[in-house]
PDB file of N, CA, C and O in Angstrom:
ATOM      1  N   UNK A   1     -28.781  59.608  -1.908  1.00  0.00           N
ATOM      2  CA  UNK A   1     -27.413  59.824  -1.526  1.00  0.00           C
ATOM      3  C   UNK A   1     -26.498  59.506  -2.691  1.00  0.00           C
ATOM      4  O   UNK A   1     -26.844  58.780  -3.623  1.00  0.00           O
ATOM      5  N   UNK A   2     -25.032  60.222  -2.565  1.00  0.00           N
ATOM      6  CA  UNK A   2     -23.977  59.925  -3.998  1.00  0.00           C
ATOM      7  C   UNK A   2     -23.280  59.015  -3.326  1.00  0.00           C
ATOM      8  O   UNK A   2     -23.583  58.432  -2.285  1.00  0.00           O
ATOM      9  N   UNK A   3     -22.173  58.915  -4.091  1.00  0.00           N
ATOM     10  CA  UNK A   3     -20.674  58.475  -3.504  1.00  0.00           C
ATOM     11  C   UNK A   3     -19.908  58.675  -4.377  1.00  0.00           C
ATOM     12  O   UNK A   3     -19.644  58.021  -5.386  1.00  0.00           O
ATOM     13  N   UNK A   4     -19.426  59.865  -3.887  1.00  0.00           N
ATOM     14  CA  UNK A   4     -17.962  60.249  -4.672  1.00  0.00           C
ATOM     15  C   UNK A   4     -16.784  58.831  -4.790  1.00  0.00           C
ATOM     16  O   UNK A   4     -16.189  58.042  -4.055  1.00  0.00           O
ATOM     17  N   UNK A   5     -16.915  59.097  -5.935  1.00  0.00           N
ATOM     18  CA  UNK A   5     -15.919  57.486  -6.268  1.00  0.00           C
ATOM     19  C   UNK A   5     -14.372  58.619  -6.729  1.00  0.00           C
ATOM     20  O   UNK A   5     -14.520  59.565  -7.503  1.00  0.00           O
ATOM     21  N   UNK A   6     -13.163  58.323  -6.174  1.00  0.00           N
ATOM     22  CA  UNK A   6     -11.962  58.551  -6.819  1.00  0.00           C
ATOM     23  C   UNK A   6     -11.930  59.833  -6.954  1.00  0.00           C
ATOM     24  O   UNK A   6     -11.194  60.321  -7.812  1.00  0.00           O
ATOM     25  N   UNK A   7     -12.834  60.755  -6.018  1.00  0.00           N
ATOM     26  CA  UNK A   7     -13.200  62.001  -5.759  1.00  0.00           C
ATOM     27  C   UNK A   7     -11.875  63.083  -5.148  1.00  0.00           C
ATOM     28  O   UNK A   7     -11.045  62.515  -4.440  1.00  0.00           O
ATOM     29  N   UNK A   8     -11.703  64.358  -5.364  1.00  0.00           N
ATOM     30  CA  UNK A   8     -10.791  64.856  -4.351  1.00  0.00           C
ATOM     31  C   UNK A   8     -11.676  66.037  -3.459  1.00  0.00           C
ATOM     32  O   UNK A   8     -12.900  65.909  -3.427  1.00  0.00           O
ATOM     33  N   UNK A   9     -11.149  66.978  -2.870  1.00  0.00           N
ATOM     34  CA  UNK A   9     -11.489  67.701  -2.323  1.00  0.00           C
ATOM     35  C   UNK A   9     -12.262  68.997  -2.985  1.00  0.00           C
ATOM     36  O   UNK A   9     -13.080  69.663  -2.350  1.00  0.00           O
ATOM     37  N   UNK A  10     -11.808  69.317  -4.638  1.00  0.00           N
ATOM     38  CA  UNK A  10     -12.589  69.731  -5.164  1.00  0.00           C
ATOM     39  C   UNK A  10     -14.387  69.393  -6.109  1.00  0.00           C
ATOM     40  O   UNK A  10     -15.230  70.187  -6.527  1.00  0.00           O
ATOM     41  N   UNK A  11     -14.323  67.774  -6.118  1.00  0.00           N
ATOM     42  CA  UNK A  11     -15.438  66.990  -6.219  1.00  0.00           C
ATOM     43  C   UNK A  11     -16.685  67.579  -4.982  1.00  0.00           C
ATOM     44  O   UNK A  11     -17.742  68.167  -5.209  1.00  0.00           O
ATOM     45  N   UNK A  12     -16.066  67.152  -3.610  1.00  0.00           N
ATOM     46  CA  UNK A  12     -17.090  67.550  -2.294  1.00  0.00           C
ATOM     47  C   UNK A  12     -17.223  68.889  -2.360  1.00  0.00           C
ATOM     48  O   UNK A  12     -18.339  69.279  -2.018  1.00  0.00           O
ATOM     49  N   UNK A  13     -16.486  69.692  -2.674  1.00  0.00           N
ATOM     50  CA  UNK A  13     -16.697  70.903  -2.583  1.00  0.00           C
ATOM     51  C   UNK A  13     -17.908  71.417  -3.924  1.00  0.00           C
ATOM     52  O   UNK A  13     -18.754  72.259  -3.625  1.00  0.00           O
ATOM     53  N   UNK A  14     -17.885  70.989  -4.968  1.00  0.00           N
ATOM     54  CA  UNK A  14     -18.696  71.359  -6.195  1.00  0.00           C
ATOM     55  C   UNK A  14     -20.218  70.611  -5.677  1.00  0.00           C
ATOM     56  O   UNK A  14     -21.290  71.144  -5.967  1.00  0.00           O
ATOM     57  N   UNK A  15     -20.143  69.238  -4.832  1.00  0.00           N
ATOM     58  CA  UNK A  15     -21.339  68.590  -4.531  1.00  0.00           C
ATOM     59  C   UNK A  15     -22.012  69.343  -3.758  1.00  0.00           C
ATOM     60  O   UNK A  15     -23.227  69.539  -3.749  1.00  0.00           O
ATOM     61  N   UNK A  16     -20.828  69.967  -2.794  1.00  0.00           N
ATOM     62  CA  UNK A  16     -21.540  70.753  -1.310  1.00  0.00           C
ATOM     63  C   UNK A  16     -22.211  72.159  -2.275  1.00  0.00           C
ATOM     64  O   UNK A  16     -22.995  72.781  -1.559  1.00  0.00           O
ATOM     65  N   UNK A  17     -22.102  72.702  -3.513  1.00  0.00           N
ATOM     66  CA  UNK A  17     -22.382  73.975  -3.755  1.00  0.00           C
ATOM     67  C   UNK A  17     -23.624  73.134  -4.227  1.00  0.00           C
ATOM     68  O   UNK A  17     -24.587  73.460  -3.533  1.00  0.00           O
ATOM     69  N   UNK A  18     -23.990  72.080  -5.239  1.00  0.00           N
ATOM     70  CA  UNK A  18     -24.552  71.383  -6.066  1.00  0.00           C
ATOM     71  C   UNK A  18     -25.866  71.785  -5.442  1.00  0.00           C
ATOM     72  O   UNK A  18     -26.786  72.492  -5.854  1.00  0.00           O
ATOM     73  N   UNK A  19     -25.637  71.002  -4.126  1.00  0.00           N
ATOM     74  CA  UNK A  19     -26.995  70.434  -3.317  1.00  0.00           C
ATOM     75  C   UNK A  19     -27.375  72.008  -2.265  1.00  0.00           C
ATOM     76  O   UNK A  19     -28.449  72.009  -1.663  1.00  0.00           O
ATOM     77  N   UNK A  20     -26.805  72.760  -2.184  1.00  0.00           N
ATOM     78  CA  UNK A  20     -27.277  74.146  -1.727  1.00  0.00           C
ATOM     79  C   UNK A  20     -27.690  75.035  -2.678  1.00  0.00           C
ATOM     80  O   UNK A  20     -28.131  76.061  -2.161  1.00  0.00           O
ATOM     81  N   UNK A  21     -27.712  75.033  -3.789  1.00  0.00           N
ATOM     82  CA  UNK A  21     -28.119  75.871  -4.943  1.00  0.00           C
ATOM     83  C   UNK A  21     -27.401  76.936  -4.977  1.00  0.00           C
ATOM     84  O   UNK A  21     -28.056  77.877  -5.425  1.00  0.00           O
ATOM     85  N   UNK A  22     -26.207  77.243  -4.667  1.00  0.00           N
ATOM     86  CA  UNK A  22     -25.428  78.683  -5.062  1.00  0.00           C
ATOM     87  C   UNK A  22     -24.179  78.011  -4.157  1.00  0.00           C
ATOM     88  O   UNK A  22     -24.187  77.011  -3.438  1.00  0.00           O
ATOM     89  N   UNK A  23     -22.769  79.249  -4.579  1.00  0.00           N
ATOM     90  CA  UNK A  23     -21.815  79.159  -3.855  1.00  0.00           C
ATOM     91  C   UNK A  23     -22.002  80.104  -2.430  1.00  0.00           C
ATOM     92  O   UNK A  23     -22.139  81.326  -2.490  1.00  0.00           O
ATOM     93  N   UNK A  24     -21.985  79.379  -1.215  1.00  0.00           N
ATOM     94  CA  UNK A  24     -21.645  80.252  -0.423  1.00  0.00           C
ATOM     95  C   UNK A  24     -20.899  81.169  -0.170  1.00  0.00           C
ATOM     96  O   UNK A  24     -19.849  81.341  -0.788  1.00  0.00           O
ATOM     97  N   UNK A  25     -21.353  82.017   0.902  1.00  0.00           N
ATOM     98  CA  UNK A  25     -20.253  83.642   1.317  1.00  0.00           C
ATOM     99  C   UNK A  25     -20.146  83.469   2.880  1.00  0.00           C
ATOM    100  O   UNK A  25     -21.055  83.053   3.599  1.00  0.00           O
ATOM    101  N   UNK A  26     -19.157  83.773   3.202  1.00  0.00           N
ATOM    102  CA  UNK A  26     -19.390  83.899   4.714  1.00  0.00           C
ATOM    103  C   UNK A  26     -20.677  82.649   5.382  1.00  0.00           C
ATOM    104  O   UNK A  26     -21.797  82.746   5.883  1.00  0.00           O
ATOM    105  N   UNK A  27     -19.754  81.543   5.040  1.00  0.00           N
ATOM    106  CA  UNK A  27     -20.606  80.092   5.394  1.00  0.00           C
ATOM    107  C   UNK A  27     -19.871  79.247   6.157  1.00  0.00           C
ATOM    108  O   UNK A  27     -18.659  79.267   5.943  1.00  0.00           O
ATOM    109  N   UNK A  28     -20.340  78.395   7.118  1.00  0.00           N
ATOM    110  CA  UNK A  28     -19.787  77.168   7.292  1.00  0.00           C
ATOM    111  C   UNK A  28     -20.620  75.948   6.688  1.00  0.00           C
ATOM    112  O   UNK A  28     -21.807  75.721   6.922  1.00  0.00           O
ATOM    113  N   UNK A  29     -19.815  75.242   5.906  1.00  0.00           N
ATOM    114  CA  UNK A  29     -20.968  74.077   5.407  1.00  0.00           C
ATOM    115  C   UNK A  29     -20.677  72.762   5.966  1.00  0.00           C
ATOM    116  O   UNK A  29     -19.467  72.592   6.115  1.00  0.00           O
ATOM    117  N   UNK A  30     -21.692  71.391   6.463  1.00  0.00           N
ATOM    118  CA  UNK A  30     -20.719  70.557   6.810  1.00  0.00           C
ATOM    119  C   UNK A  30     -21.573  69.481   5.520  1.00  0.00           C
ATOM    120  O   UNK A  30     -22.724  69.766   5.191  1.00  0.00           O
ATOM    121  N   UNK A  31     -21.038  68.596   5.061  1.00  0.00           N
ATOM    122  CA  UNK A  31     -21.154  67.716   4.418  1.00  0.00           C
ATOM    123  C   UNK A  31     -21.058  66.436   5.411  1.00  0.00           C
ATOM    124  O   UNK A  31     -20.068  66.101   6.062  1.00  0.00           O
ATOM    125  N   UNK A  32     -22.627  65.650   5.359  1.00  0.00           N
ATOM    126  CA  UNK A  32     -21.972  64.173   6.393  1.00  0.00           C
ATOM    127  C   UNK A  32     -21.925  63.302   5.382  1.00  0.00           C
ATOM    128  O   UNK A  32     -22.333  63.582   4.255  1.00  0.00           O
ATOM    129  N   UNK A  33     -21.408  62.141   5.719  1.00  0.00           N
ATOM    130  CA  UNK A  33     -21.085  61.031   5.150  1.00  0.00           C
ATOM    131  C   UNK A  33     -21.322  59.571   5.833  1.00  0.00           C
ATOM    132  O   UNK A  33     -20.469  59.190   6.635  1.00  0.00           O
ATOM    133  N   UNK A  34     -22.357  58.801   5.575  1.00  0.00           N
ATOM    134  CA  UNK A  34     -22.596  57.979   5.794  1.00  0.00           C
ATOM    135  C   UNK A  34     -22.451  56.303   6.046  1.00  0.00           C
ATOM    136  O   UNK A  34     -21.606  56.008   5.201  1.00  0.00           O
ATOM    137  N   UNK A  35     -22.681  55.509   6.490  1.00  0.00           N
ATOM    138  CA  UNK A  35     -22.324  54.339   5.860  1.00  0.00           C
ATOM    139  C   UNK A  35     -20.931  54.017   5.526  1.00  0.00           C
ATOM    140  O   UNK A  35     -19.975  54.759   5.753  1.00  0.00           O
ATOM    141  N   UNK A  36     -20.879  52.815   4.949  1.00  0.00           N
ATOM    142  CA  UNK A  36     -19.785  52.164   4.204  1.00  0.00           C
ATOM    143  C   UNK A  36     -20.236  51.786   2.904  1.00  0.00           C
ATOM    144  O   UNK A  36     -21.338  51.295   3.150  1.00  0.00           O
ATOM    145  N   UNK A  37     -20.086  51.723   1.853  1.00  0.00           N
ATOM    146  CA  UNK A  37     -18.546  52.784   2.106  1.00  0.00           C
ATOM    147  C   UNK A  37     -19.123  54.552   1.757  1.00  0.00           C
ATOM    148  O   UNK A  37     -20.317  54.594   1.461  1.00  0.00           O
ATOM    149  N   UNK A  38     -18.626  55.493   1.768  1.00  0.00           N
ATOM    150  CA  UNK A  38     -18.605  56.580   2.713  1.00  0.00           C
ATOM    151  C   UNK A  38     -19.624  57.449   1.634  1.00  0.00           C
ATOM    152  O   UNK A  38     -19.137  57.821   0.567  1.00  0.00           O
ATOM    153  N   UNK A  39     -21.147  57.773   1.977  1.00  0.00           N
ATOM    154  CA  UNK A  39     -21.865  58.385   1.007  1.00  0.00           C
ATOM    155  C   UNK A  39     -22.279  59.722   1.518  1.00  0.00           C
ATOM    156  O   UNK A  39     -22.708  59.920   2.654  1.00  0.00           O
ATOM    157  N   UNK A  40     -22.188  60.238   0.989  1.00  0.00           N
ATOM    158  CA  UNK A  40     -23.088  61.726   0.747  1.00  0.00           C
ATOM    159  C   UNK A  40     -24.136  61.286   1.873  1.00  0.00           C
ATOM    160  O   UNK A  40     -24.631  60.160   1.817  1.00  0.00           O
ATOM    161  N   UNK A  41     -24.561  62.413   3.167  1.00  0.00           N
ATOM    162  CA  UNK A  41     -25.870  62.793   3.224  1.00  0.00           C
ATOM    163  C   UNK A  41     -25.945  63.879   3.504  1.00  0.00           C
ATOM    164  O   UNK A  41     -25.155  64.626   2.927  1.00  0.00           O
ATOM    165  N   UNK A  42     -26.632  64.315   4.216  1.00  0.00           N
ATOM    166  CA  UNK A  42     -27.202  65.924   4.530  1.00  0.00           C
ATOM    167  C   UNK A  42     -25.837  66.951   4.652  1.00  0.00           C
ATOM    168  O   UNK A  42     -24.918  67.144   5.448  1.00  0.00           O
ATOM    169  N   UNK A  43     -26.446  67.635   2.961  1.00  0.00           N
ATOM    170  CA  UNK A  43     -25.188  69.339   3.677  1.00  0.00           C
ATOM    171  C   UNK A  43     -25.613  70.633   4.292  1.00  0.00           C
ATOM    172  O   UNK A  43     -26.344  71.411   3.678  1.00  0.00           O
ATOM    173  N   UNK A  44     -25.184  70.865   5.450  1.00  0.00           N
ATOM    174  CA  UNK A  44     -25.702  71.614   6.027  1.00  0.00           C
ATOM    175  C   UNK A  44     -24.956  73.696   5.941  1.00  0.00           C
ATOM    176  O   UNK A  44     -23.781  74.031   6.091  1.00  0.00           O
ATOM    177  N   UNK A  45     -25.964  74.473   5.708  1.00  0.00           N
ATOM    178  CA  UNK A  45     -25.016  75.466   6.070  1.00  0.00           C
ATOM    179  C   UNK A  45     -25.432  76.658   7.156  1.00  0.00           C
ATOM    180  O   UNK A  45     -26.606  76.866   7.463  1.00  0.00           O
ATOM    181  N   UNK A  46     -24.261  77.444   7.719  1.00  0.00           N
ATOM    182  CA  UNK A  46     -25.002  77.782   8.430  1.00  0.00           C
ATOM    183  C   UNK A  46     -24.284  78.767   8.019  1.00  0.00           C
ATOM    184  O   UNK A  46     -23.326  78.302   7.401  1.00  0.00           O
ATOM    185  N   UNK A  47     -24.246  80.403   8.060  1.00  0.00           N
ATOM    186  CA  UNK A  47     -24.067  82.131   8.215  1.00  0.00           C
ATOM    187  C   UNK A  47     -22.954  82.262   9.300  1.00  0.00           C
ATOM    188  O   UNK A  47     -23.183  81.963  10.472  1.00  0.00           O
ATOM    189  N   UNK A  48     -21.794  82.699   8.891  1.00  0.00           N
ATOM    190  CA  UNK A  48     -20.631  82.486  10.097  1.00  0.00           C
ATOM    191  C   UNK A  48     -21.455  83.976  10.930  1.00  0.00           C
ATOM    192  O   UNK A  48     -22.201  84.890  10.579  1.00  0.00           O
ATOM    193  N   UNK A  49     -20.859  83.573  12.045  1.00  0.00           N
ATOM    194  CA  UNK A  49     -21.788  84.865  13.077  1.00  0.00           C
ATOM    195  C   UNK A  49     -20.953  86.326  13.008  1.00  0.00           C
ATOM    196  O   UNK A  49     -19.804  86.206  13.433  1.00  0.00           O
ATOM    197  N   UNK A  50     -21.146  87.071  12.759  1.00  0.00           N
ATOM    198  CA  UNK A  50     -20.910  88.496  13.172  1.00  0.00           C
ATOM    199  C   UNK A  50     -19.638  88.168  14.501  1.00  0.00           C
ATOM    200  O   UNK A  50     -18.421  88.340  14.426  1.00  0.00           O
ATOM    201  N   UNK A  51     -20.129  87.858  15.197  1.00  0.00           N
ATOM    202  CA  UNK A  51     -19.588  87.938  16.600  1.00  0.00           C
ATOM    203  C   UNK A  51     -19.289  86.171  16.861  1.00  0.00           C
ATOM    204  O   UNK A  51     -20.029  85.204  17.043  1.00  0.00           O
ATOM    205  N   UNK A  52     -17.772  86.373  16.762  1.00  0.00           N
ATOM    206  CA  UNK A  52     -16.935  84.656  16.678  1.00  0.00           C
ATOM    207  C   UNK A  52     -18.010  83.916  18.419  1.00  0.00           C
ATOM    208  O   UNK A  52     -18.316  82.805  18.851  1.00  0.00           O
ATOM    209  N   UNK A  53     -18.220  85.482  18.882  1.00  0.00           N
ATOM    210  CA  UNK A  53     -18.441  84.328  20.423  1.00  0.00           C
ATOM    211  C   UNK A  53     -19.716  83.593  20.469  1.00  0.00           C
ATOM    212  O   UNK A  53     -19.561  82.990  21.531  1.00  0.00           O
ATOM    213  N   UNK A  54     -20.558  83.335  20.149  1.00  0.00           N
ATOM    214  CA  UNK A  54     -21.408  82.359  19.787  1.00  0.00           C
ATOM    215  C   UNK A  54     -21.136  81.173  18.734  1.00  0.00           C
ATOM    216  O   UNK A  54     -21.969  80.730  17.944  1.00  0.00           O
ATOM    217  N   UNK A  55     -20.184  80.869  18.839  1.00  0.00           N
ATOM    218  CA  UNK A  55     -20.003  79.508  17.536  1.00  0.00           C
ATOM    219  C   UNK A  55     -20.265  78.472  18.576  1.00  0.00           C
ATOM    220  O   UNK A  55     -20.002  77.416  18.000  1.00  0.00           O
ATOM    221  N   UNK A  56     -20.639  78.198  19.788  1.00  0.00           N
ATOM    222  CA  UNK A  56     -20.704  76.898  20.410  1.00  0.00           C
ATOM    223  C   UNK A  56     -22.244  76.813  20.478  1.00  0.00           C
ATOM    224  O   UNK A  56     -22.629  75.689  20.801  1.00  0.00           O
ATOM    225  N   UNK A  57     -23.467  77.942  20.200  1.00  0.00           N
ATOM    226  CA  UNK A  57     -24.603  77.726  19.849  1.00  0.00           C
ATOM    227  C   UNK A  57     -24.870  77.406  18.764  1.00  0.00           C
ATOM    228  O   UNK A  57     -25.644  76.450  18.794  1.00  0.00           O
ATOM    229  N   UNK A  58     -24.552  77.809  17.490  1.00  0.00           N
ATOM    230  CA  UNK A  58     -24.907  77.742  16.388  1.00  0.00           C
ATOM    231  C   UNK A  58     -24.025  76.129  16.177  1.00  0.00           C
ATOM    232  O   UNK A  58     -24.707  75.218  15.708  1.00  0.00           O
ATOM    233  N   UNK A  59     -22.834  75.884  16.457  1.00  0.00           N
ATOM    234  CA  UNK A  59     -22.514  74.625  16.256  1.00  0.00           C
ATOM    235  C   UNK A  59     -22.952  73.642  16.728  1.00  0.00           C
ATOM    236  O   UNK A  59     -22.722  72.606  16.104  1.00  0.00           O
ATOM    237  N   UNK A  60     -23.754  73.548  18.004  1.00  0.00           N
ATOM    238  CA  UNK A  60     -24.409  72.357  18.418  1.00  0.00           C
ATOM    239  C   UNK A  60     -25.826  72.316  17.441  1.00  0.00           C
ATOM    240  O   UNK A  60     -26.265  71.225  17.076  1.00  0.00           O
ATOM    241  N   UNK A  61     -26.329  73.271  17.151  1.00  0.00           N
ATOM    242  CA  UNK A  61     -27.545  73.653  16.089  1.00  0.00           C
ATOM    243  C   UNK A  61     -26.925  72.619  14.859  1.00  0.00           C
ATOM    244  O   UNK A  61     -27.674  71.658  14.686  1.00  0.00           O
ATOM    245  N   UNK A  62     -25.597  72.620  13.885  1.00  0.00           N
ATOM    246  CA  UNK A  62     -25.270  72.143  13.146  1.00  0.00           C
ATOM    247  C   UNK A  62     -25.143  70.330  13.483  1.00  0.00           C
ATOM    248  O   UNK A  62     -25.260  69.455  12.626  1.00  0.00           O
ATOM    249  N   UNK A  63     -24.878  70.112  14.958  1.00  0.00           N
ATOM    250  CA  UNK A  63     -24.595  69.442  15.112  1.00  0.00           C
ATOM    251  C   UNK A  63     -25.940  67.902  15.517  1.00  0.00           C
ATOM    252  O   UNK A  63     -25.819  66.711  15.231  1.00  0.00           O
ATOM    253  N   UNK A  64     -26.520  68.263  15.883  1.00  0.00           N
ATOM    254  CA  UNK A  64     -27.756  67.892  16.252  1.00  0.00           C
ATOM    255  C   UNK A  64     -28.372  66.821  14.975  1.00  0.00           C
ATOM    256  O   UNK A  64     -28.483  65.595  14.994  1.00  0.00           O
ATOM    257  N   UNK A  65     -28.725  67.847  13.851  1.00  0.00           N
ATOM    258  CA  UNK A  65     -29.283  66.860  12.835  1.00  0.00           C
ATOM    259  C   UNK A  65     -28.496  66.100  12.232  1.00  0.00           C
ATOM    260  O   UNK A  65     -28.916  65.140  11.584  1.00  0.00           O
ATOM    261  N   UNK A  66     -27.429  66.346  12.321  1.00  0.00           N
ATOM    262  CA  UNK A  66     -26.039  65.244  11.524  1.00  0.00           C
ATOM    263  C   UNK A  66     -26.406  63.599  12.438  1.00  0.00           C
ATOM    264  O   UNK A  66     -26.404  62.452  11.989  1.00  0.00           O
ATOM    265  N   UNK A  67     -26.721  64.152  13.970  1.00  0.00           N
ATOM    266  CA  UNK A  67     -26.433  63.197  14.305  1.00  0.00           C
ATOM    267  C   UNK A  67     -27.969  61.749  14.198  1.00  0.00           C
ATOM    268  O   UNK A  67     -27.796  60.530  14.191  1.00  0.00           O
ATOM    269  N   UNK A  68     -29.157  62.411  14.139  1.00  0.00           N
ATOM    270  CA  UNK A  68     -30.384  62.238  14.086  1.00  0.00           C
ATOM    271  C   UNK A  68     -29.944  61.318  12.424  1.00  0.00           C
ATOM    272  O   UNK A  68     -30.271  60.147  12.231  1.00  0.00           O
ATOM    273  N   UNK A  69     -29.372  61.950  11.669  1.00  0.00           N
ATOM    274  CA  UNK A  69     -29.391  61.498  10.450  1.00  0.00           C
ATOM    275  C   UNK A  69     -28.100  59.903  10.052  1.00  0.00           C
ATOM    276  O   UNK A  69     -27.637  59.567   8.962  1.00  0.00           O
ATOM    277  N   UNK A  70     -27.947  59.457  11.041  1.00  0.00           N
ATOM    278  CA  UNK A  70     -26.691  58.786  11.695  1.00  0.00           C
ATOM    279  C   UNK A  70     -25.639  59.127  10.527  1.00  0.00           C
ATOM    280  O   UNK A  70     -25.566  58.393   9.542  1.00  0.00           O
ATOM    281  N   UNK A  71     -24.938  60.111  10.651  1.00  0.00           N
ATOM    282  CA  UNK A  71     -23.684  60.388   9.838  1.00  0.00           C
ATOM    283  C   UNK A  71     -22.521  60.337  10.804  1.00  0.00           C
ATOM    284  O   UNK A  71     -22.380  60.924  11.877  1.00  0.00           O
ATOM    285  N   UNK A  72     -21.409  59.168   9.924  1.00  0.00           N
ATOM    286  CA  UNK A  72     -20.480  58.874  10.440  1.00  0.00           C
ATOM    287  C   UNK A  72     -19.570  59.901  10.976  1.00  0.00           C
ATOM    288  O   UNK A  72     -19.300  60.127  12.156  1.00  0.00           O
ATOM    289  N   UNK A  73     -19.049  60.616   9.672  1.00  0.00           N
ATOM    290  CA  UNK A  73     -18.055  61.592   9.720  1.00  0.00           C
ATOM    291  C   UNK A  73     -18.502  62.392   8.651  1.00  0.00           C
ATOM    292  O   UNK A  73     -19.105  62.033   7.640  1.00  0.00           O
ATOM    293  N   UNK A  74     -17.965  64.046   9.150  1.00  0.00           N
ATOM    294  CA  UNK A  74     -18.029  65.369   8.796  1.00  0.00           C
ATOM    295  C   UNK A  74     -16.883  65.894   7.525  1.00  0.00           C
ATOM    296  O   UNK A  74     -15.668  65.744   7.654  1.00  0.00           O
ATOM    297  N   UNK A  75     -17.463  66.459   6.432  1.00  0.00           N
ATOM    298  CA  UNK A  75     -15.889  67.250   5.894  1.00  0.00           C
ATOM    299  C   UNK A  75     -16.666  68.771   6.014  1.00  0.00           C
ATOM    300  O   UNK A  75     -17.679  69.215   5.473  1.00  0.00           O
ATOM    301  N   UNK A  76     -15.862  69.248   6.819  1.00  0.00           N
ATOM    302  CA  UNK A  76     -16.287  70.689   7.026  1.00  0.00           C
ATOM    303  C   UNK A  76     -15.656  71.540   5.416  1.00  0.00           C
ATOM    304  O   UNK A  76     -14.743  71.261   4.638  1.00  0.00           O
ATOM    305  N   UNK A  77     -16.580  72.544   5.463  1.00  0.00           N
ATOM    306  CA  UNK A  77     -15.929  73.874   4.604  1.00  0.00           C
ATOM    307  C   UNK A  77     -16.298  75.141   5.082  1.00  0.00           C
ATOM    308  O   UNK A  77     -17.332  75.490   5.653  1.00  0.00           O
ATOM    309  N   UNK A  78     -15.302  75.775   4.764  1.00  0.00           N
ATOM    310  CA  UNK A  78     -15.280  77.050   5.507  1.00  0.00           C
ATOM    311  C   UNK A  78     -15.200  78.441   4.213  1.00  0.00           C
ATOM    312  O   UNK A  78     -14.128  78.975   3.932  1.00  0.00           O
ATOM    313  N   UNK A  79     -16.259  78.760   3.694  1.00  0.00           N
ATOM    314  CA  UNK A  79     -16.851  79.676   2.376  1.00  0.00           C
ATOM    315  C   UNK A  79     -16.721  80.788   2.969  1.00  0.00           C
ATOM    316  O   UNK A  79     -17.564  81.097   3.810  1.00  0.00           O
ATOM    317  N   UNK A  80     -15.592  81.698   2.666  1.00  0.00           N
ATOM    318  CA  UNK A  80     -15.253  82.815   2.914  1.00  0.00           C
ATOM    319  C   UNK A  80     -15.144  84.127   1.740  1.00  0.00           C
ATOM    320  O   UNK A  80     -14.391  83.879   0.799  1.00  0.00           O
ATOM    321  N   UNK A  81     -15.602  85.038   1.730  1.00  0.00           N
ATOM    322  CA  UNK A  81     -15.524  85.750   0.436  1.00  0.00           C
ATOM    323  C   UNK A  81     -14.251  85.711   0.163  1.00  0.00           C
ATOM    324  O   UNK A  81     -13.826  86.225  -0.872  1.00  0.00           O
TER     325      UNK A  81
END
C-alpha cells in the first residue's frame, strides 16, 4: 500500500492509472483507502454499462470487495472519453 503524502486530486488520479496499467475510457474506478492515516488499497475498475439501468448490479459487484478488503472510504473517478 502508498500514502499519498500532501497529495491532490491529480496525485490519486495518476496512482489510480499507475496501478491499472493504462488510462481508462468509459470507466468507473474506485480507489479505497485504508487505515489511519489514509492509505492506498485496492483500485477497482469497472466498464460504465451501455444501458445506465443496471448500475445498482454492477455497483454492488464494485462494492463487495472494497468491503472484504476493510476500506474505510472511497475516491471515486469517473474516466470518460
Amino acid at each position: 500500500m502508498t500514502t499519498i503524502v500532501h497529495g491532490g486530486p491529480g496525485d490519486v488520479i495518476a496512482y489510480a492509472w499507475y496501478q491499472i496499467g493504462y488510462r481508462p475510457r468509459e470507466s468507473l474506478v474506485l480507489v479505497g483507502l485504508t487505515g489511519s492515516p489514509r492509505r492506498t488499497g485496492p483500485v477497482l475498475r469497472c466498464d460504465l454499462p451501455a444501458s445506465r439501468g443496471c448500475v445498482d448490479r454492477w455497483g454492488a459487484a464494485l462494492v463487495d470487495p472494497l468491503r472484504r478488503c476493510d476500506v474505510r472510504s472511497v475516491v471515486v473517478l469517473l474516466a470518460v472519453a
